[in-house]
C-alpha positions as CSV (number, residue, x, y, z in Angstrom):
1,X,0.0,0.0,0.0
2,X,1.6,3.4,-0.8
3,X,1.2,6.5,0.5
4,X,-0.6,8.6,-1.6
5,X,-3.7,5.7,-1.4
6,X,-3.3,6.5,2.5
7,X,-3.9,9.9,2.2
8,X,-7.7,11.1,1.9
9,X,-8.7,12.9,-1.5
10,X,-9.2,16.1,1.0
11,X,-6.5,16.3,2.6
12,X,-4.9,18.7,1.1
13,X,-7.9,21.2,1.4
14,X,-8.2,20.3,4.8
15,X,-4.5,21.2,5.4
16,X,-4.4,24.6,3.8
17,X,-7.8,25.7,5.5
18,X,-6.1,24.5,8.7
19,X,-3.4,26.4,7.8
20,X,-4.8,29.7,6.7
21,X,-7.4,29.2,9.6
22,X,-4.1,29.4,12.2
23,X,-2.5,31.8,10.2
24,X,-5.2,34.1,10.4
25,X,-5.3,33.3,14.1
26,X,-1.5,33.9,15.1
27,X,-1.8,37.2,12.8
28,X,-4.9,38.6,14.8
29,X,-3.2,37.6,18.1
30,X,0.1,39.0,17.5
31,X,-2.1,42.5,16.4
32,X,-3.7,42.2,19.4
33,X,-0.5,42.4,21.3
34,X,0.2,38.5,22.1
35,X,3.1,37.4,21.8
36,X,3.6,33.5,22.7
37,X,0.7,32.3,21.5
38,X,0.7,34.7,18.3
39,X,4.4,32.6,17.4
40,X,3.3,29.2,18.4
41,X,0.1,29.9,16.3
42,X,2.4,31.1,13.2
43,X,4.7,28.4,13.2
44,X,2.2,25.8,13.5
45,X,0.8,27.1,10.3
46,X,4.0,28.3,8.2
47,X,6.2,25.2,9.1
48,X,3.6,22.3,9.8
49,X,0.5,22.7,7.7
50,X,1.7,24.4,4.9
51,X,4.5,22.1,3.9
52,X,1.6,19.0,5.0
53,X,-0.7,20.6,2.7
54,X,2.2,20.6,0.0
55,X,3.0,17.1,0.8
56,X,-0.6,15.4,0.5
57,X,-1.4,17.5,-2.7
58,X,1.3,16.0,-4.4
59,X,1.2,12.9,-3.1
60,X,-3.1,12.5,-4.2
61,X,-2.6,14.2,-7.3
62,X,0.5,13.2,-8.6
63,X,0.8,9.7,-10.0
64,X,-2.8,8.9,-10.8
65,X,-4.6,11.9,-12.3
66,X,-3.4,12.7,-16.1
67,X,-3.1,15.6,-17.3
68,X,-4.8,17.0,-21.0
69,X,-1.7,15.7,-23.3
70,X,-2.5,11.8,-21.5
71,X,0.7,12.6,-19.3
72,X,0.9,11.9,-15.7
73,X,2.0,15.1,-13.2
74,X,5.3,13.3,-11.8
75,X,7.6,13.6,-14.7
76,X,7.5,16.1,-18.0
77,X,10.8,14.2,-19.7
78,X,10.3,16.6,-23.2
79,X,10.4,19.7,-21.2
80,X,13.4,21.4,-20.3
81,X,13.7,22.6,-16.8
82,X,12.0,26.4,-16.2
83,X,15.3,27.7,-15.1
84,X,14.0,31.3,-16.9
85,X,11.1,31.3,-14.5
86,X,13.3,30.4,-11.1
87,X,16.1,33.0,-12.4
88,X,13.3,35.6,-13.1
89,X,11.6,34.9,-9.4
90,X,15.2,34.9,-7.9
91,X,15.7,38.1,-9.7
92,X,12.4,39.8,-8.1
93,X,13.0,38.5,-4.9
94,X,16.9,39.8,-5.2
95,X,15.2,43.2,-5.8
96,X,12.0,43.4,-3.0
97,X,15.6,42.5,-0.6
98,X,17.6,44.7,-1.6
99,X,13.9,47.6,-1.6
100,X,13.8,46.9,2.2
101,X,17.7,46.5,3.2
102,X,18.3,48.7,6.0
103,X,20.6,51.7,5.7
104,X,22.6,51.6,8.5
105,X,22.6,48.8,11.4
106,X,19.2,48.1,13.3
107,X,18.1,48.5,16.8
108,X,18.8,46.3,19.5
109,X,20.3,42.8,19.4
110,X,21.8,43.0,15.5
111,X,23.9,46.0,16.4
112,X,25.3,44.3,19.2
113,X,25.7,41.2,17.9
114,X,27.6,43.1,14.8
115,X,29.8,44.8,17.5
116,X,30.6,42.2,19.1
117,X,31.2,39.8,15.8
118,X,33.6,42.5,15.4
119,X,35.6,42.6,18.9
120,X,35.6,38.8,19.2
121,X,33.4,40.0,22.1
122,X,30.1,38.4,24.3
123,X,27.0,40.3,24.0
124,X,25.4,40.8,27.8
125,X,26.3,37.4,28.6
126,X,23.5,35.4,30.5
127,X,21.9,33.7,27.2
128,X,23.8,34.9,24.4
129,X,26.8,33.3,24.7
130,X,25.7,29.8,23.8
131,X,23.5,31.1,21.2
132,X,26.7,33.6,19.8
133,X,28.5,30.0,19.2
């Protein structure tokens, strides 16, 4: 038995609603000044159903399902690679980076953690050392 006749035909729905449902959640929390549930609730979404979602959509309608030209969704072996496409996307997000890069040094921990970096130093030393190495 292989995965993908595990997974349920709506999983992947069910996932991404899950996901946009504690998404929506974490957001409206952290707006509402939380702050530990707010993170727990975003991570939850961005790192577990999200990539789930991913997974089961794949997985139910991959191998199974053709497509209009009578091939199947796992392999396209006349087509080239869209390298174009990921250049152009690497290209736009190169550019919305470089629209929001900071002039100067930030606020806070990055300055002193750049200072430091600098110095061979320890910033304020009762956390930071372990998570400095």
């Amino acid at each position: 038995m292989s995965l993908s006749s595990r997974i349920p035909r709506n999983a992947p729905i069910v996932c991404a609603l899950a996901a946009v449902v504690l998404l929506l959640a974490g957001y409206a929390n952290l707006w509402a000044g939380g702050e530990t549930l707010a993170s727990w609730l975003l991570v939850l979404g961005y790192v577990g159903l999200i990539p789930l979602a991913c997974v089961a959509y794949a997985s139910t309608a991959g191998a199974d399902e053709p497509t209009a030209a009578g091939k199947s969704f796992a392999a396209f072996p006349d087509e080239p690679p869209p390298y174009r496409v990921a250049a152009l996307l690497g290209l736009v997000v190169f550019v919305l980076y470089v629209l929001t890069l900071s002039p100067s040094t930030a606020m806070w921990d990055t300055s002193e953690y750049i200072a430091a970096a600098k110095t061979l130093g320890i910033p304020h030393p009762p956390g930071n050392p372990v998570f400095v190495l």
